[in-house]
N, CA, C and O atoms as a CHARMM CRD file, in Angstrom:
* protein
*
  260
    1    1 UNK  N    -37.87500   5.11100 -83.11700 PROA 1      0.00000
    2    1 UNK  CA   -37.87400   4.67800 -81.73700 PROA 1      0.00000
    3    1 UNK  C    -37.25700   5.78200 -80.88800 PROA 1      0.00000
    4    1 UNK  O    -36.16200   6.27800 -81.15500 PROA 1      0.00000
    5    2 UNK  N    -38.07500   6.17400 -79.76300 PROA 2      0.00000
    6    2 UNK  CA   -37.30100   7.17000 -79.12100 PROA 2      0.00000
    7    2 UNK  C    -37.16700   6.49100 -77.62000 PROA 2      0.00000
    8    2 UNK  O    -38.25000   6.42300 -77.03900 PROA 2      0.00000
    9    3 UNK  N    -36.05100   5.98600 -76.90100 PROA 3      0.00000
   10    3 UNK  CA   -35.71800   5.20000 -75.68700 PROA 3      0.00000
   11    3 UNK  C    -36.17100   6.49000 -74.53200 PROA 3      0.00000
   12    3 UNK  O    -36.04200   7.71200 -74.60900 PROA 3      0.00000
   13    4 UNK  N    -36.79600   5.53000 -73.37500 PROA 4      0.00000
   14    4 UNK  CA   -37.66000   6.32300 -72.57500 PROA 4      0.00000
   15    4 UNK  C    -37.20400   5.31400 -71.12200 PROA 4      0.00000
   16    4 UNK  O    -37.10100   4.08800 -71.12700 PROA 4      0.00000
   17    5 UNK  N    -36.99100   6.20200 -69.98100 PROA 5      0.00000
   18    5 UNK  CA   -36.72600   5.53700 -68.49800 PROA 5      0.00000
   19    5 UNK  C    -37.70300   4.30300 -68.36300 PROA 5      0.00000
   20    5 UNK  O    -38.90000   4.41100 -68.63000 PROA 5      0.00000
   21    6 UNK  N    -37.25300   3.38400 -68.02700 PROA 6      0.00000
   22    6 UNK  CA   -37.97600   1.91100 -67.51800 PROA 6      0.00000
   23    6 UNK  C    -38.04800   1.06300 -69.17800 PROA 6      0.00000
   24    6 UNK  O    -38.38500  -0.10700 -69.35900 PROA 6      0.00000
   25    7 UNK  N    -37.68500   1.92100 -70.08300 PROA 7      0.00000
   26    7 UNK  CA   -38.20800   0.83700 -71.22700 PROA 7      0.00000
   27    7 UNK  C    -37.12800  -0.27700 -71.28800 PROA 7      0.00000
   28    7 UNK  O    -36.12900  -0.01400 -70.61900 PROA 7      0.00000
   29    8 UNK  N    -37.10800  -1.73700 -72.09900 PROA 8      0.00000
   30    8 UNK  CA   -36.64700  -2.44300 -72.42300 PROA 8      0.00000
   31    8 UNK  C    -36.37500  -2.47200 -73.59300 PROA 8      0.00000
   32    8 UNK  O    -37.40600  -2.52500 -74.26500 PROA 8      0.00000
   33    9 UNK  N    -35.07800  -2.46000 -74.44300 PROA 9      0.00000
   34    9 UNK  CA   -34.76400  -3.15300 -75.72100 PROA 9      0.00000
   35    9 UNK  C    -33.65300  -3.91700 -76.20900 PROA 9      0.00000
   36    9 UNK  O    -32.48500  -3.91700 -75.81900 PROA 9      0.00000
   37   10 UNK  N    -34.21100  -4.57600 -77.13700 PROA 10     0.00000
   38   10 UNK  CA   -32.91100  -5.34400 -77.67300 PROA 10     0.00000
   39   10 UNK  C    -32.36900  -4.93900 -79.10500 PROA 10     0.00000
   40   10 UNK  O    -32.88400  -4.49600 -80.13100 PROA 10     0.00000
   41   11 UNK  N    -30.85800  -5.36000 -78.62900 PROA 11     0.00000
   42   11 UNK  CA   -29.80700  -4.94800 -79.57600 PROA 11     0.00000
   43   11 UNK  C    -29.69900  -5.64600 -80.71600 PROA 11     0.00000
   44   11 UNK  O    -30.38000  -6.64000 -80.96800 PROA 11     0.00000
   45   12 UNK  N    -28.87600  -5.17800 -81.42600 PROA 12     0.00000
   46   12 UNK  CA   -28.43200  -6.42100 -83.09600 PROA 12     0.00000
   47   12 UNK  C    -28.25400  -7.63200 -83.06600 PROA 12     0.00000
   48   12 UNK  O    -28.56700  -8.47800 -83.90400 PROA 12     0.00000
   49   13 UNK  N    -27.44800  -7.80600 -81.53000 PROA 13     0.00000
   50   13 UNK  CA   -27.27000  -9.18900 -81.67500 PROA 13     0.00000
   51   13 UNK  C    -28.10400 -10.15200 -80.49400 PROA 13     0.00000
   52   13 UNK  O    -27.76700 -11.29900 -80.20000 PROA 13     0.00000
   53   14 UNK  N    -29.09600  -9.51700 -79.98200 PROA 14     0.00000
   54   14 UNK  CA   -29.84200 -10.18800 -79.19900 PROA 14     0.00000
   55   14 UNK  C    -30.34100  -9.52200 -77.84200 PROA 14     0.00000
   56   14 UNK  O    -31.47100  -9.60800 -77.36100 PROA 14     0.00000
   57   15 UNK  N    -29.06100  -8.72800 -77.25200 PROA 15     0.00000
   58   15 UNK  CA   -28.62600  -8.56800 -75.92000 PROA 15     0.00000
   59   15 UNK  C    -30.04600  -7.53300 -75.60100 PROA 15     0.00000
   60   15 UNK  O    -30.44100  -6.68500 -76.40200 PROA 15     0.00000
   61   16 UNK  N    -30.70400  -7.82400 -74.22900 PROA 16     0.00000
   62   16 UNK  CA   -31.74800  -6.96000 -73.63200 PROA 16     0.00000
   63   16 UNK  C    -31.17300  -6.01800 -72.54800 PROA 16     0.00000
   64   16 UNK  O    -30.61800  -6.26000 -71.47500 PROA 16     0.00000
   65   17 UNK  N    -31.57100  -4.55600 -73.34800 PROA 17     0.00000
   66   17 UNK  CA   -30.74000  -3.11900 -72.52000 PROA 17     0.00000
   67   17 UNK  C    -31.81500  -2.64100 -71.76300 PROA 17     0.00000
   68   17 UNK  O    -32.98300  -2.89100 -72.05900 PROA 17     0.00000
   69   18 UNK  N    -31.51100  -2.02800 -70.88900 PROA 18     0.00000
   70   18 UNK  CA   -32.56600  -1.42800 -69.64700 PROA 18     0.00000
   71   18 UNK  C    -32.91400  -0.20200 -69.76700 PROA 18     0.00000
   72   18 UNK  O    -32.97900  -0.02600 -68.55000 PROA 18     0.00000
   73   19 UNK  N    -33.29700   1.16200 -70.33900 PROA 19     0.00000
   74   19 UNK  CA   -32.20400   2.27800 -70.06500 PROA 19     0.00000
   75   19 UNK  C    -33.41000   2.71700 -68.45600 PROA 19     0.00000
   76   19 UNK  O    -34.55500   2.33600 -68.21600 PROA 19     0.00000
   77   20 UNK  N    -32.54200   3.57300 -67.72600 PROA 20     0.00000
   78   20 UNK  CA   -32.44800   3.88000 -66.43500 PROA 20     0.00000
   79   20 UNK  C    -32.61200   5.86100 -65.95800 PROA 20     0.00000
   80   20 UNK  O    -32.92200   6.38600 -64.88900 PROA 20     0.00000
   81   21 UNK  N    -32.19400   6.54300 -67.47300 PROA 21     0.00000
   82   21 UNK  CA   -32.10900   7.78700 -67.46300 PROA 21     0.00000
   83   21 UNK  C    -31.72500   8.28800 -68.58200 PROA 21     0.00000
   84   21 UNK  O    -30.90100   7.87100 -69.39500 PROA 21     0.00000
   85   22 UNK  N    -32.66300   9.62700 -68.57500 PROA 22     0.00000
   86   22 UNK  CA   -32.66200   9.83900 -70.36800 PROA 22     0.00000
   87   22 UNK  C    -31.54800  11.46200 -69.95500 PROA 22     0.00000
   88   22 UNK  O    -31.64400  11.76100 -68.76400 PROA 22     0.00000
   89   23 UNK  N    -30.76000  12.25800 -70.64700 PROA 23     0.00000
   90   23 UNK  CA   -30.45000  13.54600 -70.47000 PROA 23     0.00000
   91   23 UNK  C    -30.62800  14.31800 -71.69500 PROA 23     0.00000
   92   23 UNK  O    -30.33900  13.95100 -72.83400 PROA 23     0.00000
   93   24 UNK  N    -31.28600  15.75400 -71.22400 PROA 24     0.00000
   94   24 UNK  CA   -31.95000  16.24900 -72.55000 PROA 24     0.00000
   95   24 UNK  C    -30.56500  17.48800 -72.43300 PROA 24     0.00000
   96   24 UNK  O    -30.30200  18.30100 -73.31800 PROA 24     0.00000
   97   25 UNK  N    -30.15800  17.40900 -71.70300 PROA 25     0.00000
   98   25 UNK  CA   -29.37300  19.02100 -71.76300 PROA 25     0.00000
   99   25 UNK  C    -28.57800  19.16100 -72.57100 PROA 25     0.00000
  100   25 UNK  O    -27.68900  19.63100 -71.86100 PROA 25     0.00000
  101   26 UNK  N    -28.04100  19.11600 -73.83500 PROA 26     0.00000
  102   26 UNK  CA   -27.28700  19.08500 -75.04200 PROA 26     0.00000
  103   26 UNK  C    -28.43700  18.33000 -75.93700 PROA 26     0.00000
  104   26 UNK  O    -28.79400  17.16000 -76.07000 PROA 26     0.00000
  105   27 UNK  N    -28.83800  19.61000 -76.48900 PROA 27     0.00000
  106   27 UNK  CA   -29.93700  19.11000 -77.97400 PROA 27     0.00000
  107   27 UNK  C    -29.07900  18.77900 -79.00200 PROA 27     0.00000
  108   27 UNK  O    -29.74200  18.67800 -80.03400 PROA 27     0.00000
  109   28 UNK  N    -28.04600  18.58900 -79.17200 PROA 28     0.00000
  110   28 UNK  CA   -27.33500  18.68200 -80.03800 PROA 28     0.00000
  111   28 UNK  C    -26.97800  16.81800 -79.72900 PROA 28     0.00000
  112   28 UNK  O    -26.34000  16.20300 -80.58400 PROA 28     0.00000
  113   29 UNK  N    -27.32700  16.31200 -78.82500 PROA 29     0.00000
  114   29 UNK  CA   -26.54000  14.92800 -78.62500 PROA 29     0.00000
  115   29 UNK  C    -27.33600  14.37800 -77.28500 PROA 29     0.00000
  116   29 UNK  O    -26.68100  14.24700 -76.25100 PROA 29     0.00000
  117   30 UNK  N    -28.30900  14.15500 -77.29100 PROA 30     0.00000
  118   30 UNK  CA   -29.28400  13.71300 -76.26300 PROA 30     0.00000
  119   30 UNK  C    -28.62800  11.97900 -76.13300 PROA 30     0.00000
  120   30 UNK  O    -28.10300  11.11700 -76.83900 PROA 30     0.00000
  121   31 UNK  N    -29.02700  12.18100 -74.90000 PROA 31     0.00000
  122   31 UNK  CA   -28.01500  10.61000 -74.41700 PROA 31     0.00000
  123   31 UNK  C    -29.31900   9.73100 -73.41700 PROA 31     0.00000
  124   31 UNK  O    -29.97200  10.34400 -72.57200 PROA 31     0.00000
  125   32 UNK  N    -29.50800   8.36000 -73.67700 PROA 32     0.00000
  126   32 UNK  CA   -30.12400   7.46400 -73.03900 PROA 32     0.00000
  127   32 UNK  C    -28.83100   6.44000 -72.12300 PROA 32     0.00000
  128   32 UNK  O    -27.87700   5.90000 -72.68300 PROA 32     0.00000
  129   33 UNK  N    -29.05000   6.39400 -71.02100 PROA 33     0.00000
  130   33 UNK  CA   -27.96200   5.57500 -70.32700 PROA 33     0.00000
  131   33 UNK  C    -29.15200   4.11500 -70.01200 PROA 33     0.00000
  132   33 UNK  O    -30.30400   3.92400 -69.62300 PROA 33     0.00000
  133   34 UNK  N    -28.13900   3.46800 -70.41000 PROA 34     0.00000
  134   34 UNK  CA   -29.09800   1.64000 -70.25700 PROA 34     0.00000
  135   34 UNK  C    -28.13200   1.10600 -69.83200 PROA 34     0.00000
  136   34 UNK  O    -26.99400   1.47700 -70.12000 PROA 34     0.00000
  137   35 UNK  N    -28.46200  -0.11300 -68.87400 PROA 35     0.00000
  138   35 UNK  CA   -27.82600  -1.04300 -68.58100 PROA 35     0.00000
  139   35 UNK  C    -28.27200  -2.51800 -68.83600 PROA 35     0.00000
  140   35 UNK  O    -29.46000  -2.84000 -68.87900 PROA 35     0.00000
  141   36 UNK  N    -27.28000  -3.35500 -68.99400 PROA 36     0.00000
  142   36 UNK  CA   -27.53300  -4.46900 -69.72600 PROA 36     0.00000
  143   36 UNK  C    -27.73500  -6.04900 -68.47300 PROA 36     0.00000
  144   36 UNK  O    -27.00200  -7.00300 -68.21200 PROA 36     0.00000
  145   37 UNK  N    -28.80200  -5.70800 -68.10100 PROA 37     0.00000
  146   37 UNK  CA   -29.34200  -6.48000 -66.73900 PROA 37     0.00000
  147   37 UNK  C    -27.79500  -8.14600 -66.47700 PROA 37     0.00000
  148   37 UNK  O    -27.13300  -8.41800 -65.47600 PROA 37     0.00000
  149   38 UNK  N    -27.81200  -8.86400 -67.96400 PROA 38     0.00000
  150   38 UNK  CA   -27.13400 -10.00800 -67.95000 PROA 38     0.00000
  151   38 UNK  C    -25.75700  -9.96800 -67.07900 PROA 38     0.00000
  152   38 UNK  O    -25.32600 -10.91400 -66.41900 PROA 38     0.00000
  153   39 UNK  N    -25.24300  -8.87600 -67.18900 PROA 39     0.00000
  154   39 UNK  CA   -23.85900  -8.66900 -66.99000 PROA 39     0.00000
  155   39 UNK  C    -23.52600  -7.16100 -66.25200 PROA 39     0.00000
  156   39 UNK  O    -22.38600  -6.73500 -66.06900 PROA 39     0.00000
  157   40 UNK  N    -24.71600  -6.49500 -65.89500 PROA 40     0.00000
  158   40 UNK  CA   -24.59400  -5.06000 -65.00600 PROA 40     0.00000
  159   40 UNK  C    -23.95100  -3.90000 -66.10600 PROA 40     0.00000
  160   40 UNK  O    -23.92100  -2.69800 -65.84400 PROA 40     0.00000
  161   41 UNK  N    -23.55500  -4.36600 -67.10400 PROA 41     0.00000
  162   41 UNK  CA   -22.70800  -3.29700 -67.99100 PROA 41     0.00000
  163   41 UNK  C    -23.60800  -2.40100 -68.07400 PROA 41     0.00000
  164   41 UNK  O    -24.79200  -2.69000 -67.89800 PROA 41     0.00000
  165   42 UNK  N    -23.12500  -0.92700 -68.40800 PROA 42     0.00000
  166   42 UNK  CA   -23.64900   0.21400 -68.25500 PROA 42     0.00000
  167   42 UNK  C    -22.75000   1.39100 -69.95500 PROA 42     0.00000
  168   42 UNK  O    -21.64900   1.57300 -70.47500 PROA 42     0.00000
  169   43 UNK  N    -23.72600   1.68600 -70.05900 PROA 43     0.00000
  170   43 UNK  CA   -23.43700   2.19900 -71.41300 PROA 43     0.00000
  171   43 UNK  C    -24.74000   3.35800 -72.13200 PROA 43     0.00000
  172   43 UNK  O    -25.94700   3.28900 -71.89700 PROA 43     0.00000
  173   44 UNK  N    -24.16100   4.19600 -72.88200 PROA 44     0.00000
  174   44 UNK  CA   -24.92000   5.37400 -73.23500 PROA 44     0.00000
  175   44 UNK  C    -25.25000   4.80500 -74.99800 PROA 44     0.00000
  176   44 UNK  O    -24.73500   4.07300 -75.84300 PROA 44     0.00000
  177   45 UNK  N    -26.41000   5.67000 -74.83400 PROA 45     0.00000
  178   45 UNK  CA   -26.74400   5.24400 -76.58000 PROA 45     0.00000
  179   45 UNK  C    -27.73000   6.73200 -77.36400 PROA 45     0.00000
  180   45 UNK  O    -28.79100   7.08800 -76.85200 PROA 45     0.00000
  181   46 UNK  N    -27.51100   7.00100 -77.84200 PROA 46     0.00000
  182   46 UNK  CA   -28.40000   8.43000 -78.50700 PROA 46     0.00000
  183   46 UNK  C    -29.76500   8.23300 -78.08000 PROA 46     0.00000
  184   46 UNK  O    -30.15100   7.18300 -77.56600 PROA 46     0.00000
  185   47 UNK  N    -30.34900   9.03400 -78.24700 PROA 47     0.00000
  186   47 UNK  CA   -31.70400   8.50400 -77.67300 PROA 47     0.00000
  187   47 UNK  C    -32.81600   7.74600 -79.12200 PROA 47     0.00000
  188   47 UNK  O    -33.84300   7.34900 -78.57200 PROA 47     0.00000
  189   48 UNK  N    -32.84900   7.62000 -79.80500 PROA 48     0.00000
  190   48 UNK  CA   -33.39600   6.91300 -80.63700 PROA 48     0.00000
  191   48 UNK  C    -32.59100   5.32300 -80.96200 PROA 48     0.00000
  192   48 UNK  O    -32.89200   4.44200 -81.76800 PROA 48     0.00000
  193   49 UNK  N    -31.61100   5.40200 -80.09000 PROA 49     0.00000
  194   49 UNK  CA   -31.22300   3.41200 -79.98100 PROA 49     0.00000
  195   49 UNK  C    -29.94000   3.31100 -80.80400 PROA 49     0.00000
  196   49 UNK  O    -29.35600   2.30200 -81.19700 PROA 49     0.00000
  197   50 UNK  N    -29.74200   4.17700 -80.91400 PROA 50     0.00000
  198   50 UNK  CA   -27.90600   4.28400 -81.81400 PROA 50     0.00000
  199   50 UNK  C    -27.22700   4.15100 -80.69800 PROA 50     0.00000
  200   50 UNK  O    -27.61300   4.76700 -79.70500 PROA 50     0.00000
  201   51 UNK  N    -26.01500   3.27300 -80.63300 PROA 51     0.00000
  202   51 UNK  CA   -25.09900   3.32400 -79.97200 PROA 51     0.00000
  203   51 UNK  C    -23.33000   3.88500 -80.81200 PROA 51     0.00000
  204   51 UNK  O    -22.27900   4.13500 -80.22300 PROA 51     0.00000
  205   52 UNK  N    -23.52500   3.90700 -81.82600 PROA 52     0.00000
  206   52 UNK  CA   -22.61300   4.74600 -82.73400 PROA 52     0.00000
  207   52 UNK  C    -23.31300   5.38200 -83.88200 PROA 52     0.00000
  208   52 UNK  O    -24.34800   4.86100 -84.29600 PROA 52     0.00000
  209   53 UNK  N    -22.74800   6.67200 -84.54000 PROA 53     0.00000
  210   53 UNK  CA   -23.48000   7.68500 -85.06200 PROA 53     0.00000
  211   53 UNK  C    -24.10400   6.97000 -86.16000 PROA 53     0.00000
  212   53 UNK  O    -25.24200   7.26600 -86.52500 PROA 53     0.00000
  213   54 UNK  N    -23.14500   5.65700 -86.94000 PROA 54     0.00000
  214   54 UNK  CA   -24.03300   5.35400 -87.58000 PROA 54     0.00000
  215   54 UNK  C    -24.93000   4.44100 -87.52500 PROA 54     0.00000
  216   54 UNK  O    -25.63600   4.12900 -88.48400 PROA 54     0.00000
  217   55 UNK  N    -24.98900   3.88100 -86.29000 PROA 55     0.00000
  218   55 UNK  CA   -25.79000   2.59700 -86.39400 PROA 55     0.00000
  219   55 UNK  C    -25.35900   1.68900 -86.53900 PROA 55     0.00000
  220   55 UNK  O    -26.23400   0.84700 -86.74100 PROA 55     0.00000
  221   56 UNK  N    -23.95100   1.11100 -86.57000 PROA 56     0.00000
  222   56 UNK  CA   -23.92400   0.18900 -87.37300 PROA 56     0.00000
  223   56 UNK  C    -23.13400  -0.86900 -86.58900 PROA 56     0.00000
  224   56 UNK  O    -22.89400  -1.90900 -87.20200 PROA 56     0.00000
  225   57 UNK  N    -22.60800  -0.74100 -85.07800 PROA 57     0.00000
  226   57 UNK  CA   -21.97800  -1.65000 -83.70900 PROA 57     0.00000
  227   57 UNK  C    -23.03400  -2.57300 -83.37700 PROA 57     0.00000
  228   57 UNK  O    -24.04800  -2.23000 -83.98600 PROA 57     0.00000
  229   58 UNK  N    -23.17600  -3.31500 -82.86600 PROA 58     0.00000
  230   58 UNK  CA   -24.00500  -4.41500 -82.53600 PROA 58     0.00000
  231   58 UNK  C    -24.71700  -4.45600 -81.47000 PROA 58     0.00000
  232   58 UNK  O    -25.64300  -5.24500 -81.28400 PROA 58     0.00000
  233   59 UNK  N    -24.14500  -3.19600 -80.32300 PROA 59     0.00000
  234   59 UNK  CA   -24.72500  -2.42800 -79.08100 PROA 59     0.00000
  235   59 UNK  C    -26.09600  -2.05200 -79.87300 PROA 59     0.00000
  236   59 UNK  O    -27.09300  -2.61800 -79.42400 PROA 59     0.00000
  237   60 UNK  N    -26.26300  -1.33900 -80.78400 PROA 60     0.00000
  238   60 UNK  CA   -27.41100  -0.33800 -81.31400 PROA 60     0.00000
  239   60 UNK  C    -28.59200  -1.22300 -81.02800 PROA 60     0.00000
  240   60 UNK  O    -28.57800  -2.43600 -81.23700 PROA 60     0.00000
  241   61 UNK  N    -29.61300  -0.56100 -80.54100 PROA 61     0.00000
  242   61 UNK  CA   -30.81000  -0.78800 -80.68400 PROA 61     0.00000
  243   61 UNK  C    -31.53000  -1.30700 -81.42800 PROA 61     0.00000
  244   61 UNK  O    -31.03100  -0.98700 -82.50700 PROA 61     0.00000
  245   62 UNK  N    -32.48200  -1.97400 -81.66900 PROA 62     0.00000
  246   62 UNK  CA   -33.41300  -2.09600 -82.99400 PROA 62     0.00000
  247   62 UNK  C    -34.84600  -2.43800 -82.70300 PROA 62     0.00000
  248   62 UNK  O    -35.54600  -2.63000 -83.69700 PROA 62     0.00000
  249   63 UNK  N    -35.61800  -2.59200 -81.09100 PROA 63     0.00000
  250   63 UNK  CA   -36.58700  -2.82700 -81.00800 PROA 63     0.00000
  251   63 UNK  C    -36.91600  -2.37200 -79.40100 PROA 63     0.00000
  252   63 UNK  O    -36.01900  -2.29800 -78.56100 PROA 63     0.00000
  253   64 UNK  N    -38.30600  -2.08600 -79.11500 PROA 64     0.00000
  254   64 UNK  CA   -39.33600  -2.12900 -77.76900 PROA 64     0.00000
  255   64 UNK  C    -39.34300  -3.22600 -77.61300 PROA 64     0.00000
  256   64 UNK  O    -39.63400  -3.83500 -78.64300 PROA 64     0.00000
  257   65 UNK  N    -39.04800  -4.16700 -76.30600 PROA 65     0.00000
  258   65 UNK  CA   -39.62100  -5.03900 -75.52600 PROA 65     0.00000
  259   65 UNK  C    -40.79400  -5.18100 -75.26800 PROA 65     0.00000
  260   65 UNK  O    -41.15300  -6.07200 -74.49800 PROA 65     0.00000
């Protein structure tokens, strides 16, 4: 999965993330910023839907809307 401006996904435990802006400038650590429509929260996630290196927080990604 690679997270892309306007897409929708949901997390481990349900929650539907927005992301809003992708930044490529550090190849080394490319960052998707989403926000979480329910509650306005705002939060960064790797760009393939990790929200920690390993995957394994409940923020992380796991699907396209």
């Amino acid at each position: 999965m690679k997270l892309k401006v306007g897409g929708q996904y949901l997390s481990k435990r349900g929650d539907v993330w927005v992301c809003y802006k992708v930044d490529y400038s550090n190849p080394d650590h490319f960052q998707a910023f989403c926000i979480r429509p329910s509650d306005n929260r705002n939060e960064y996630f790797y760009v393939d839907g990790r929200y920690d290196e390993k995957g394994l927080r409940e923020h992380c990604l796991v699907k396209e809307l």
